[in-house]
Structures are given as C-alpha cells and as structure tokens.
C-alpha positions as CSV (number, residue, x, y, z in Angstrom):
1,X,-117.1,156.9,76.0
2,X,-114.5,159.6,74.9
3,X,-115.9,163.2,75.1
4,X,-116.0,166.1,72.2
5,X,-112.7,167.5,72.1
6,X,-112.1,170.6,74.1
7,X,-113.1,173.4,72.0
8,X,-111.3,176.7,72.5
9,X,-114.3,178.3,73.9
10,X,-114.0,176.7,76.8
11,X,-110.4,176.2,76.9
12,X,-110.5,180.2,76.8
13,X,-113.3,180.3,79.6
14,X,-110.9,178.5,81.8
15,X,-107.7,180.1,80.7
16,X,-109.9,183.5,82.0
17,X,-110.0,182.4,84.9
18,X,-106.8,182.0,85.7
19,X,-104.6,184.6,87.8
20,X,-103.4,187.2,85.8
21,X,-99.8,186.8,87.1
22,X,-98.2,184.1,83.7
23,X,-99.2,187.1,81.8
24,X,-97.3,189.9,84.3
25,X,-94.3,187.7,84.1
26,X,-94.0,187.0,80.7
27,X,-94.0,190.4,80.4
28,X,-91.5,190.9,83.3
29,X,-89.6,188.1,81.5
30,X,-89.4,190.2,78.2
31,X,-88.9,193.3,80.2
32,X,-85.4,192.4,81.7
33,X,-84.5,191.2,78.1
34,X,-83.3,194.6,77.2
35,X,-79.5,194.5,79.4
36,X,-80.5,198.8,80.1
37,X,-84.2,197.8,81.7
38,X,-84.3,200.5,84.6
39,X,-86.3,200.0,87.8
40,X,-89.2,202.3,86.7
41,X,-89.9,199.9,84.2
42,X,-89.8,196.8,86.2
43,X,-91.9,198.7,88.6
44,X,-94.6,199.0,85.9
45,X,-95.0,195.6,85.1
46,X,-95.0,194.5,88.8
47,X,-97.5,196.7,89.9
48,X,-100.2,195.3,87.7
49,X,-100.0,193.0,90.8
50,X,-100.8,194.3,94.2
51,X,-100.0,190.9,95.8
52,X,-96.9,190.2,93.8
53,X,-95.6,194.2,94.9
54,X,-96.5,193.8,98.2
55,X,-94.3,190.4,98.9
56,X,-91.8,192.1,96.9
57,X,-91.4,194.8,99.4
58,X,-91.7,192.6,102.3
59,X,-89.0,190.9,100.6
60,X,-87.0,193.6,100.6
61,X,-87.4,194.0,104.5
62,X,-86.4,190.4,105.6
63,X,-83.1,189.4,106.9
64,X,-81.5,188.7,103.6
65,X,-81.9,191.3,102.2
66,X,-82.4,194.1,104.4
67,X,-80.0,197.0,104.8
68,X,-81.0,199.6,107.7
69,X,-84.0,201.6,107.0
70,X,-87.4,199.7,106.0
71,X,-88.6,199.8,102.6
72,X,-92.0,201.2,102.0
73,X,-91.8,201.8,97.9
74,X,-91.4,199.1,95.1
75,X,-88.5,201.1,93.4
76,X,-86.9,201.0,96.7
77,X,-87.2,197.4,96.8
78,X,-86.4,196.8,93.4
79,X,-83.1,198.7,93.6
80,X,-82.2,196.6,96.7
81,X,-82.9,193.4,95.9
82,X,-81.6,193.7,92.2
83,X,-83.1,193.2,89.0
84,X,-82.4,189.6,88.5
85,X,-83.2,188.6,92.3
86,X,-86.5,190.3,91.5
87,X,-87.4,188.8,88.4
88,X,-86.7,184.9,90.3
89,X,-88.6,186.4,93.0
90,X,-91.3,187.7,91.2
91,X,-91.7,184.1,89.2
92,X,-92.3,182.0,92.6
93,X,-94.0,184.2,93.9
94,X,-96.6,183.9,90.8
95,X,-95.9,180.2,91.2
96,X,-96.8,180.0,94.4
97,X,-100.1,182.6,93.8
98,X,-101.1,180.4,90.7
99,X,-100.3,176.6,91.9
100,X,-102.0,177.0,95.3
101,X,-105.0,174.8,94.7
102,X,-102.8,172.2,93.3
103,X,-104.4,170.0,90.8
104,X,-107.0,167.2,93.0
105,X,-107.7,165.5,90.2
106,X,-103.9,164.2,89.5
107,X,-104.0,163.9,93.3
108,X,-100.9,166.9,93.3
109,X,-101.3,169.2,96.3
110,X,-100.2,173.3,95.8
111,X,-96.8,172.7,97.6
112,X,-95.8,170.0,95.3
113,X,-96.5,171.5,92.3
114,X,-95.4,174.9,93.7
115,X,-92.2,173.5,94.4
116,X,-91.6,171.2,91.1
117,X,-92.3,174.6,89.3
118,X,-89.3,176.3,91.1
119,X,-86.8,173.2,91.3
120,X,-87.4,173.1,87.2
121,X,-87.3,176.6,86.4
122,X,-83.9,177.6,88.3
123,X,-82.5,174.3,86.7
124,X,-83.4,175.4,83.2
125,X,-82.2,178.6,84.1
126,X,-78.7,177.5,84.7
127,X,-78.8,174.8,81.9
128,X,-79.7,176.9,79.3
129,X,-77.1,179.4,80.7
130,X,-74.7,176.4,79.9
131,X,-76.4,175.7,76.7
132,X,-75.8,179.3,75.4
133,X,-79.1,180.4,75.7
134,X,-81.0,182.9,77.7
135,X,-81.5,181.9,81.3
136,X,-84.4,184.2,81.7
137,X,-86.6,182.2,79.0
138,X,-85.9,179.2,80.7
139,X,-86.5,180.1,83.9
140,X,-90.0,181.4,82.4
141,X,-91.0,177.9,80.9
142,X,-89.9,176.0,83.8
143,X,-93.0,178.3,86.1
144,X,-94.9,178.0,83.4
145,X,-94.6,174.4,82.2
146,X,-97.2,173.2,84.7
147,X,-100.3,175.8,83.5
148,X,-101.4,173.2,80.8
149,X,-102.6,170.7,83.8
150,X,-104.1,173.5,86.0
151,X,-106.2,174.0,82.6
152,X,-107.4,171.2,82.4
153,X,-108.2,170.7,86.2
154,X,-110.4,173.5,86.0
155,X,-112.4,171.5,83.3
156,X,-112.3,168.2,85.6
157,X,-113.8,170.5,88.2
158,X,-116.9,172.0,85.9
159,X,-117.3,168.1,85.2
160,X,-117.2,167.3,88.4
161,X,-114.6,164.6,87.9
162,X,-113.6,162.9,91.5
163,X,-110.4,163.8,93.2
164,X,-107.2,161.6,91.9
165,X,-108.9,160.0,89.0
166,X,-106.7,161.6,86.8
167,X,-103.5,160.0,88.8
168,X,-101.9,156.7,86.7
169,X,-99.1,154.3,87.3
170,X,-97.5,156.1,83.9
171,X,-97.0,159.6,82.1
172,X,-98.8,157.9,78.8
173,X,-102.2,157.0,80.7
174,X,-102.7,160.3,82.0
175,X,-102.2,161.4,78.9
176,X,-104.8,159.0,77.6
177,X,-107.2,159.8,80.6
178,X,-107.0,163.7,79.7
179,X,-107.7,163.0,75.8
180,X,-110.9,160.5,76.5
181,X,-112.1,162.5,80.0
182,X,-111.4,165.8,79.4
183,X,-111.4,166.1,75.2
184,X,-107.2,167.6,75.2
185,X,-103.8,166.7,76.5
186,X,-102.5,168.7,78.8
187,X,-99.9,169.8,76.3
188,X,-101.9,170.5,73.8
189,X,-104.1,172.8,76.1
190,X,-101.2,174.8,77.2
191,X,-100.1,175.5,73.5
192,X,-103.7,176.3,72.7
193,X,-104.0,179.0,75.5
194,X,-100.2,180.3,74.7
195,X,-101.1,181.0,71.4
196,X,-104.5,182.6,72.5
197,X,-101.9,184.6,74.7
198,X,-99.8,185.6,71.5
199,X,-96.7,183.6,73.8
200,X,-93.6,183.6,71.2
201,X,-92.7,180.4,70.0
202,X,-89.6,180.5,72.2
203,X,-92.3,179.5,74.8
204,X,-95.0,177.3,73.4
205,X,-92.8,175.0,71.4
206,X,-90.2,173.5,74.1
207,X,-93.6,172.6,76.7
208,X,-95.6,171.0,73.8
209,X,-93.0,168.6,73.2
210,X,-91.3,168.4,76.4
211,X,-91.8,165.0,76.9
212,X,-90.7,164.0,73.5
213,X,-87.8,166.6,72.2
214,X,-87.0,164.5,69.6
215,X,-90.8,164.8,68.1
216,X,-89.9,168.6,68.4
217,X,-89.9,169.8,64.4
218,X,-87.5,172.1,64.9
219,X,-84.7,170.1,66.9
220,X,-85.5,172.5,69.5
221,X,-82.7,173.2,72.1
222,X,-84.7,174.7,75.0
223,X,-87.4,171.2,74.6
224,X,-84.4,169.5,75.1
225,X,-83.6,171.2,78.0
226,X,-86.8,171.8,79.4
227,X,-86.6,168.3,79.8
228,X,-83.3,167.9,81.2
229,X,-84.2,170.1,83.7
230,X,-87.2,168.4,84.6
231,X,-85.5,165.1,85.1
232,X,-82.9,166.8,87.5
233,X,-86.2,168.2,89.6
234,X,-87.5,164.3,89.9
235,X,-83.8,163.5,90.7
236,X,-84.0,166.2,93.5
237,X,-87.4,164.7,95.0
238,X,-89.6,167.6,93.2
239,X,-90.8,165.8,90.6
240,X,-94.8,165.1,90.2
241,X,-96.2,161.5,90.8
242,X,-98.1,161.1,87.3
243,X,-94.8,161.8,85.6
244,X,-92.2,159.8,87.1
245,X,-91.2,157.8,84.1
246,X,-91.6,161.0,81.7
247,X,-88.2,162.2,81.9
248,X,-85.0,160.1,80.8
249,X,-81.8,161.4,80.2
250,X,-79.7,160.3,77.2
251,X,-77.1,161.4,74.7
252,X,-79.6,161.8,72.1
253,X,-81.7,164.4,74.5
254,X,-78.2,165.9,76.0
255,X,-76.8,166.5,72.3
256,X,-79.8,168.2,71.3
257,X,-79.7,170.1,74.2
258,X,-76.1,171.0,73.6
259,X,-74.7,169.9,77.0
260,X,-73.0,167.7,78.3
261,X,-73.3,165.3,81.2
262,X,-70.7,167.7,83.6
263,X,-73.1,170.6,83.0
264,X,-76.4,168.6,84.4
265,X,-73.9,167.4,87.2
266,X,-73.3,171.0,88.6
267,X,-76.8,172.2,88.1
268,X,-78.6,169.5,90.2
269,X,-76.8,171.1,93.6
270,X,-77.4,174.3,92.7
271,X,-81.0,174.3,91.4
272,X,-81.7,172.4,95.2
273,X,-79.6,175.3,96.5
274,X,-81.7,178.1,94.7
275,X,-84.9,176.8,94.9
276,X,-84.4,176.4,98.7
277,X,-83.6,180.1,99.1
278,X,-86.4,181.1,97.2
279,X,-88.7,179.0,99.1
280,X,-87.2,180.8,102.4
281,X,-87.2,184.0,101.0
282,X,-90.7,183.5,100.4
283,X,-92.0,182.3,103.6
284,X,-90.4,185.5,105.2
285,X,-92.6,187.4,102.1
C-alpha cells in the first residue's frame, strides 16, 4: 500500500541532518562568481568547516602542490593552491564528507557515489564551459545532483526499510519504489529541500529534470547538460547501478544543450583525467 506523501516536515527533519558542507559550497560556488574574490574571502566561507580547512591545508602540503616551507594557515594554502584548484578541491572534499555512508538502500556504497559525484561534476564543468556557460555552476550541480537520494535514504532508514530494496533492473522502478515506499521521488525531494535552502533556480531546475530535459519548461541548457555529463560518467565506469538506462545521448538532448558531439568527445578523457587527480589529491588530504 502506497504511503502519505512526504510532507516537508520531515523532508526538512532529514535535510537537518545532513552535513552542513552543500550549504558552504554553494556559498563557496557564489563566492568565486565575482572574477575579484580575494583569498580572505574564500577563507571565510571555508572555515565554517574545520574538516574541509584542515584537508585543505594538508593539501597544500602534499607533493603536488607543495613548494618549500609547510603551510600552517588557510590563506596560505589558499594562495598556493589557487582559487579555482580550491574551489574543485573544496567540492570533493564535501562530496566525499557527505556521500560517505553511501545510500544501502539502492545497494550504492560511499566510494561509488563519491566518485560518480566527481566524474559528473568535472564533466559538467567542462561541458558547460563548452556550452558558454559558467563552469563553476555546473561543477556545483554535478556534487550536488546526488543529495535528493541521500534524502530519501535517510527516510528508508527511520522506516527501517532493508538494505537494496530500493535497487531495480531500471531508472523508472526506483522511481516508482521511492513514490509508493517512501511518499517522493528522489527529484522531487531534492527540489523541495533546494527551495527550503533558497538554492537559485540555476540549481534546482536542471536536477529536477535531469532525466528528462526535454520535460524541462524552460528548455533549460544546464538540464541538458547535466545530463550529458552524467552519461559521459556511466560511459567512464562511474555511473550508479539503478540508473544505468537513465542517460541517452541524442541530437535532441545535444541541441538543447548547445554542443556538439566533438565537445562530449574531448570531455570524456579529461573528466577521467580530473576526477583521478582529485581523488589522489584527496587520499594525500
């Protein structure tokens, strides 16, 4: 029997109990926004998180990076990594913070989701470069895009919902299962919580309808390639099990996206290439 649908109290007691880190990067991501950000104000946002500053300055002090002396202070680290560096760094290190648990009930363990985070986000990052939009917004959603499912796992959990029976041969049963088990989708949970958040539209739009751009209202761009970039992580081996057949890729989906087919060709090697640093860089954080 199909339970109530979610209410938004409890979609709000769940969303409270998430990290606090996809709010210190959205803000991070709106932060570097401004082409004159200085350090000190980077440094603000980054130390609302003690975790997220410390692996930032032991970033700073690993072989990639370091320069002579050791780094003690996040400005210092900051100014030698560079702003960008720390804004991707910053981002999987949330993602690897908030992702951790993984989602048991989809049968998804931390590393794989960790890692699908990352592969999409750097590939959105360079596709919407391509597209003419900004790299830092997609490099957000692509972190982001999984929070919706680690929403509703929390609820599985306070239902006490067994471990994988959320995992289905296809993208459209789980998304049945999470509408009769748990009362929302998971994209309509993470639009809920993003406009709880006061998340700009630039955000909440392209993961509600990233599995169907074309339902998108607005034609959206960035849903377009949201998804792109999510079919280049399955192509890469990053993808998620329950979403294997969620991601196509079309000339309907690469026109609205405004790319082409060259531009997802040259951004599959180097989101592998990125995301594989980033995971290194991390291990040494």
């Amino acid at each position: 029997m199909p339970v109530e649908p979610l209410s938004d109290t409890r979609l709000t007691a769940a969303a409270a109990k998430l990290p606090a880190a996809p709010r210190i990067f959205q803000q991070l991501s709106a932060a570097i926004k401004d082409p004159d950000v200085s350090v000190e104000a980077l440094v603000t946002v980054v130390r609302l998180d003690p975790v997220l500053s410390a692996r930032v300055i032991r970033a700073s002090n690993s072989a990639l990076f370091s320069r002579g002396g050791n780094i003690v202070s996040l400005d210092g680290a900051i100014e030698r990594i560079g702003i960008y560096e720390v804004f991707q760094l910053v981002g999987a290190a949330m993602a690897s913070q908030l992702y951790s648990g993984g989602l048991p009930v989809y049968g998804i363990s931390g590393d794989q989701l960790w890692e699908n985070s990352v592969t999409t986000a750097v590939a959105l990052d360079h596709l919407a470069e391509s597209a003419g939009e900004d790299g830092r917004v997609g490099y957000t959603l692509g972190l982001l895009r999984p929070v919706g499912r680690l929403l509703l796992q929390r609820i599985a959990s306070e239902q006490t919902c067994a471990p994988l029976i959320g995992r289905h041969a296809t993208s459209a049963r789980v998304e049945a299962w999470e509408l009769e088990a748990l009362g929302a989708t998971s994209t309509e949970a993470i639009n809920r919580v993003f406009q709880l958040w006061d998340y700009p539209l630039t955000l909440t739009d392209p993961i509600r309808y990233q599995f169907r751009p074309a339902a998108d209202p607005a034609n959206g761009r960035m849903t377009a390639l949201l998804h792109c970039a999510s079919w280049i992580a399955m192509g890469l081996g990053k993808g998620l099990a329950i979403e294997q057949d969620a991601w196509e890729f079309n000339d309907s989906i690469l026109q609205q996206a405004g790319i082409d087919s060259n531009a997802v060709e040259k951004c599959t090697e180097r989101a592998r290439r990125i995301a594989d640093r980033l995971n290194g860089l991390l291990r040494a954080a």
